[in-house]
N, C-alpha and C positions, 0 to 999 in steps of 0.2 A: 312584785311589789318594789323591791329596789331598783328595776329598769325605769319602774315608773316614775321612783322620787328621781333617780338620776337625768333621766328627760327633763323634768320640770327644774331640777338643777341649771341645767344647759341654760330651760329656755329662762328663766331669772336673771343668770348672768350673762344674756344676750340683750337682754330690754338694757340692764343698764349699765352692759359696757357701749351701747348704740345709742346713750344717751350725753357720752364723751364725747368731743368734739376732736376728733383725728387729725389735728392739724400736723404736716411733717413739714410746714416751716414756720414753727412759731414764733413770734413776736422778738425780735434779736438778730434770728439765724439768720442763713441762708437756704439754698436749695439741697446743702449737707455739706458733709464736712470729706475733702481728700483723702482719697479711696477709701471709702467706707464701706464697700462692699467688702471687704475682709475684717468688718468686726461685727456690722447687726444686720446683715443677712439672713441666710441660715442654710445649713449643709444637709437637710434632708426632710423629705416631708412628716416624717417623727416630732420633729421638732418644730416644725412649720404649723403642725397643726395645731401646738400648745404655745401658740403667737410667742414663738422662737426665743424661750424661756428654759435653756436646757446647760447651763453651769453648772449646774450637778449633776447634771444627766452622767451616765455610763454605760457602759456595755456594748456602744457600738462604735465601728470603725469612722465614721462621719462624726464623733462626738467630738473630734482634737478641734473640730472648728471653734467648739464652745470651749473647750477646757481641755488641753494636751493631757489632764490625769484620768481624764473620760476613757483611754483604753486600760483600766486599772482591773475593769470586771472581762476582760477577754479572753475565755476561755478556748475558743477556736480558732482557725484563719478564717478573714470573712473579709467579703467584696462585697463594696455597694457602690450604687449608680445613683444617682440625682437628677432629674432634669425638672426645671421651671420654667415657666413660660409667665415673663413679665409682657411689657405695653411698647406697641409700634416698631414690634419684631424682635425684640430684646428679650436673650433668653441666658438664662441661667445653668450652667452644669458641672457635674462634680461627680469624682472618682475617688471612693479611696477605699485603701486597704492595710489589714492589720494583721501581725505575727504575734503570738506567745510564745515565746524562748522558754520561759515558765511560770509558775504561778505569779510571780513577783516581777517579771521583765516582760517588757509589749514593746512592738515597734510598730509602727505606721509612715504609709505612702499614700498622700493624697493630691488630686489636681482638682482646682478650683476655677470656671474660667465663666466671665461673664462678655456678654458679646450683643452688643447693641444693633438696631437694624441699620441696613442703609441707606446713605445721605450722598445725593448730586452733588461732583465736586466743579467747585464752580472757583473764578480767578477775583481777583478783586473787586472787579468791575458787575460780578454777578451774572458773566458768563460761564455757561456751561463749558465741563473740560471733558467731557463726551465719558465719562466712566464713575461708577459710586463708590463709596468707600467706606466702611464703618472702624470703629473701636472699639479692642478683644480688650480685659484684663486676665491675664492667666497669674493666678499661685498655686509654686509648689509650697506644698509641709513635706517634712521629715519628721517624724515624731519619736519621741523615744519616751517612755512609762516607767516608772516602779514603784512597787509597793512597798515602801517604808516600811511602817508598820500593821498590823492588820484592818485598823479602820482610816487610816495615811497613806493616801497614794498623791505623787507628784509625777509633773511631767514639762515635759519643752518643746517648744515647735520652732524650728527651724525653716522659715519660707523664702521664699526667693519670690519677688512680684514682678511680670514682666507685662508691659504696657504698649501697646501698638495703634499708633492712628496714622492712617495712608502712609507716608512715608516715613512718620515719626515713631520712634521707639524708646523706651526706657527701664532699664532695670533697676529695683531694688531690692535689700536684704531685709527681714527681721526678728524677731524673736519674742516668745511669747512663755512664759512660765506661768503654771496652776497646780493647785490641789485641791484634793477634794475630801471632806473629811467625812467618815460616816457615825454620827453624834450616836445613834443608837440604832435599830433593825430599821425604823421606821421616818429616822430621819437623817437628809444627808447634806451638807453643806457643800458650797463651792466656792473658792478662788482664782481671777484668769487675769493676769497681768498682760495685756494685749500690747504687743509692741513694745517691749520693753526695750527693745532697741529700734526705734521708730524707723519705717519703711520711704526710704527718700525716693522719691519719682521726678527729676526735675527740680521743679519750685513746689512742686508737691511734698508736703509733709504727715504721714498718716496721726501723729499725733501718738499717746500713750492714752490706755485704756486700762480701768479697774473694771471687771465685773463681777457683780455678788450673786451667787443664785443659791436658790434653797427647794430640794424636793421632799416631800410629805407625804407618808403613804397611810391610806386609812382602809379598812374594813377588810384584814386582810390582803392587804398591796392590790385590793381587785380596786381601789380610788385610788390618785395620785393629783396631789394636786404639785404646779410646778409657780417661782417668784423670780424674775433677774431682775437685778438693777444694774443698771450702765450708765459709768462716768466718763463721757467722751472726752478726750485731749484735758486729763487734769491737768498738765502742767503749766496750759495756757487758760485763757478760756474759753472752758469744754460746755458743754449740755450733760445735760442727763435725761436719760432714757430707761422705761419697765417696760418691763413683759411678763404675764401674767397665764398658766394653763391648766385646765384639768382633762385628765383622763378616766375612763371608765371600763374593763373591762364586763361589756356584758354575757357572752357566753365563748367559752371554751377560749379560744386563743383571738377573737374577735373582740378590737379596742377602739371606742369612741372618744373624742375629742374637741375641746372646744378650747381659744386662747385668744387673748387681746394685746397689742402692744403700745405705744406712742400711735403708731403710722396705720395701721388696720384691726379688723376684728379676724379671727381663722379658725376655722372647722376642718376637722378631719378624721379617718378610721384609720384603723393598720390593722392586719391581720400577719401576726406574728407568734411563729412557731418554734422549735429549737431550732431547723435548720436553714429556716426561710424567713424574710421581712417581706409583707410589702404593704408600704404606707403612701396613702395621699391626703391631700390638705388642699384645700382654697383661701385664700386671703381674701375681704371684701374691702377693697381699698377705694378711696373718694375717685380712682382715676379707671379701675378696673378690677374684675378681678383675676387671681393670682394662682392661678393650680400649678400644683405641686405634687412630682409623685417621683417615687425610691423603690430599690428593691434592692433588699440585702441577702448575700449565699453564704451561710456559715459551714466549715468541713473540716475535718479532722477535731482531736479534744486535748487537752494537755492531761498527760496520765502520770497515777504515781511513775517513782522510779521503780520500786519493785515491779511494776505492772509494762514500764518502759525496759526492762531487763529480759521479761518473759517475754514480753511482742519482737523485741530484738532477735531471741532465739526460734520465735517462732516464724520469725518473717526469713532467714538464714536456714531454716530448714526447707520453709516453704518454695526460697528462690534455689537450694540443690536440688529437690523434687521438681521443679519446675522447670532445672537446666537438663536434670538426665531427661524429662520427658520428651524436653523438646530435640534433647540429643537422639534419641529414639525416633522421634517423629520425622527429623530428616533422612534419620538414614533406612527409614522406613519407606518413604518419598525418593530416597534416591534411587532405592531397587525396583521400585514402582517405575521412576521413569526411566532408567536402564532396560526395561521387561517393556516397555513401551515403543521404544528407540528402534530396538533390536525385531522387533515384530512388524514396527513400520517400515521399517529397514529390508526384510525380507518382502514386505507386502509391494513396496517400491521395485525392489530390482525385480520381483515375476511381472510387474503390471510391464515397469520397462520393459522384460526381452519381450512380448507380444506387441508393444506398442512398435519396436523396430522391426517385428515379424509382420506386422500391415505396410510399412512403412517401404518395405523392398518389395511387397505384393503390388506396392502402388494403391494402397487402401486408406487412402490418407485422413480424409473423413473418419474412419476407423482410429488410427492411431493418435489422430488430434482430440478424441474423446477423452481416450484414455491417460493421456499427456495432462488432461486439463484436471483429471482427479488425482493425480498423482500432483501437481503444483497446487491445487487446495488442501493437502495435505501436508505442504513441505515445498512451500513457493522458491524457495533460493535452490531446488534441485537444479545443479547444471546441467547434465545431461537433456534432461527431460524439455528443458529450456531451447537449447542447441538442437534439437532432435524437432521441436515444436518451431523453431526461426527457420530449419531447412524446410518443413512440409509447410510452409506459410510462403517460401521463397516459390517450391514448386507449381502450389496449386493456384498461385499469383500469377507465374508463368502461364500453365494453364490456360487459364482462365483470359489471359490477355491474347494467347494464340487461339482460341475459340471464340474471342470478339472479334480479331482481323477476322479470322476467315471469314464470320455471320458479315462482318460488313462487305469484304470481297463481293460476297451471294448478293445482297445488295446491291451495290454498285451495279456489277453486271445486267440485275432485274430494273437497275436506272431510278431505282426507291434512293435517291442523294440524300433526303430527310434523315430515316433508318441509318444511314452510311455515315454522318457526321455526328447521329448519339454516339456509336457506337464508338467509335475514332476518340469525341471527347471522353468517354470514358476511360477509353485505353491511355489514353495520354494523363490525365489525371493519375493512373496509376502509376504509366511510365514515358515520365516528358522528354525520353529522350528515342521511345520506338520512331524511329526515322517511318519506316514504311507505312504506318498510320498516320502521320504527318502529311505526306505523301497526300497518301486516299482521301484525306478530307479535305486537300488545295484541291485537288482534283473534281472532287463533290463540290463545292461551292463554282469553282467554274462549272462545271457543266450548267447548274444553276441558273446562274449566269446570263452562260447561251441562251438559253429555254428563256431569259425574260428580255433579252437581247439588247444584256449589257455587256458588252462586247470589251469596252476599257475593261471592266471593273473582271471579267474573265480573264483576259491578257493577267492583269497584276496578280493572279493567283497561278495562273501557268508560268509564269515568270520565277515566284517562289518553288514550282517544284522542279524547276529546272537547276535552279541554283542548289536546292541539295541532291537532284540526281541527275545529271547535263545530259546521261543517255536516255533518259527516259522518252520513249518512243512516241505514247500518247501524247503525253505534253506536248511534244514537240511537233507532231501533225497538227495539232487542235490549235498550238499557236501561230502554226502560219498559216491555218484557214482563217484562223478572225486577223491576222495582221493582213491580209488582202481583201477581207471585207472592210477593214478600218480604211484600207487603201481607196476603192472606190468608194465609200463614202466622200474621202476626201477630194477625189478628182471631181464629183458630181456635184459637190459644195454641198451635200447633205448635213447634218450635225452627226457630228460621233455617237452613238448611242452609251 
């Protein structure tokens, strides 16, 4: 029955806050007022969703946007994240975080940064400069809290605004003071002196801001309704601006939301637990709309001191318990791998002496197996290495004197083809065996002859000459084709 009045709540004050006309540049203004995204924005979809109506709000690290006394209900560490997504790529995000020194003292770090899409830079003339560009606004806060008195908490925000477009940059400083009063369980007041030392950017001036806000809790804090008002640049002429929200818890830790401001109307839920937030929101704005989502981690608790006396003692027992174990545990580990070492160690030196017991058999095959489990075991063995580079030297050698010979056999059988794989191979291995050298000039002349290119035969008996002058072959074979080049030439044949 109460989801159901609560629904029809909503949908009532959705007929006729949509019967408001949302103008955000009313009759006066302009398109708003210098850098005012650090006053009627808003730092989280919580807030978002109660059309960003949160001066009295508390209890979360994203509260200092509204009201630096907003970390006065902080009872854990807690991180929250923001991101929003405005129009034609412009998006919205925020970080922040807050500490409990103790019941009475809070501090907070947050970063605020808004970041427009990109735009063609172009020169005077409305040529392109071949690259785009947009502009960031980033604020830090510093916050610092405390609880006065038990229903009196105040606070301060200290920000830094830094301002970046393509090449232009600008910093400024400013400062913001609030409290926030709690009139009785169910109702709590707010005060937020925004800029109280106004934030200079340039020719940019942000102006001083009052904001009032007021939260109401009914039927059991399971309804809350939220009021701001904001008096922009009072000490010139400023505007004023509401915002207006209610929430609803319908079951267990799941909260509905509905809020209106000047500038949009905004719906949202959160589903928030002791040690989890996460909330989202949509704005229904004349130009788009506006989603909004957050997610906050709360950890650790502020404890009595008696309670903070015990966990001390108990945390000091727990980390000597926890140094002898670990003390035991390596030196438990170190016999382990000592009892390791020493096993591999023997297992090493028997595979060794069998591995150099093939090794002088000439079992090299043999020894290189065993060589290779012994360096899977223990790759930096030197021995096993040394021992594995000489049986790779031998069976290299080997292997290069059983490809002459196959080519020799070759040659002889007058197979030149078979006789210059072979040769390439060898030589691949070892580009300096001369006598394979040799045998494949000698292969290719013969070649050669057989297709009775006589020149191109000469130019290879000619190379084997020059690395062996005694070479007998060569040297008959090239004065037979130099007497056939001869009479060619006397007969006025072409050389072949």
């Amino acid at each position: 029955m109460r989801i159901l009045f609560f629904v029809s709540f909503l949908i009532m004050i959705s007929v006729n806050v949509f019967s408001f006309d949302f103008d955000y540049y009313p009759s006066g203004e302009s398109g708003g007022l210098p850098l005012e995204y650090i006053s009627v924005f808003t730092s989280d979809a919580h807030a978002g969703g109660l059309g960003n109506a949160f001066t009295a709000g508390k209890g979360s690290c994203s509260s200092v946007y509204w009201n630096p006394a907003g970390l006065s209900e902080i009872y854990f560490s807690e991180l929250g994240i923001t991101s929003i997504f405005l129009f034609a790529g412009t998006q919205y995000t925020s970080c922040s975080f807050a500490y409990p020194f103790n019941e009475k003292n809070k501090i907070g770090l947050s970063i605020f940064r808004l970041s427009s899409g990109f735009a063609e830079k172009t020169d005077s003339l409305g040529d392109t400069l071949g690259y785009n560009f947009n502009e960031t606004l980033t604020t830090f806060y510093l916050t610092g809290c405390s609880k006065i008195l038990k229903e009196l908490s105040c606070g301060l925000n200290f920000k830094i605004v830094y301002q970046s477009i393509d090449d232009y940059s600008a910093q400024g400083y400013g400062l913001d003071a609030g409290i926030i009063y709690d009139y009785t369980d169910q109702t709590t007041y707010g005060v937020n002196i925004q800029n109280l030392f106004p934030v200079q950017l340039g020719t940019d001036n942000s102006g001083t801001n009052l904001k009032l806000g007021l939260i109401h809790r009914f039927i059991q804090e399971k309804l809350l309704s939220s009021i701001d008002f904001t008096f922009q640049d009072i000490f010139r002429e400023g505007y004023f601006k509401w915002a207006f929200g209610v929430e609803y818890k319908i079951i267990y830790d799941l909260w509905l939301r509905v809020g209106a401001n000047t500038r949009e109307l905004t719906f949202g839920f959160g589903f928030n637990t002791k040690k989890f937030d996460l909330n989202y929101a949509v704005g229904v704005h004349p130009v788009d709309f506006i989603h909004k989502i957050s997610v906050n981690v709360r950890y650790g608790f502020l404890p009595t001191e008696e309670e903070k006396r015990i966990e001390i003692e108990r945390e000091k027992l727990a980390f000597e318990k926890k140094r002898i174990q670990e003390t035991i545990k390596i030196e438990k580990e170190k016999l382990k791998d000592e009892k390791k070492k020493l096993e591999l160690e023997n297992w090493i030196n028997t595979k060794l002496s069998i591995a150099q017991k093939y090794f002088s058999e000439n079992r090299y095959k043999d020894a290189e197996a065993i060589l290779n489990k012994i360096l899977e075991k223990d790759p930096s063995n030197i021995p096993a290495k040394d021992l594995k580079s000489e049986i790779n030297q031998r069976m290299r050698k080997e292997y290069i004197s059983a490809k002459y010979l196959e080519a020799l056999n070759f040659y002889k059988k007058q197979d030149y083809v078979n006789v210059i794989q072979n040769t390439e191979t060898i030589l691949k291995l070892d580009p300096e065996f001369k006598k394979a050298l040799i045998l494949e000039y000698l292969a290719h002349a013969q070649i050669f002859i057989q297709d009775k290119k006589f020149k191109e035969a000469k130019g290879e008996l000619i190379e084997v000459i020059k690395l062996d002058p005694t070479n007998e072959e060569a040297t008959i074979l090239l004065k037979r084709i130099q007497t056939i080049l001869d009479i060619f030439e006397e007969r006025g044949l072409p050389k072949q």
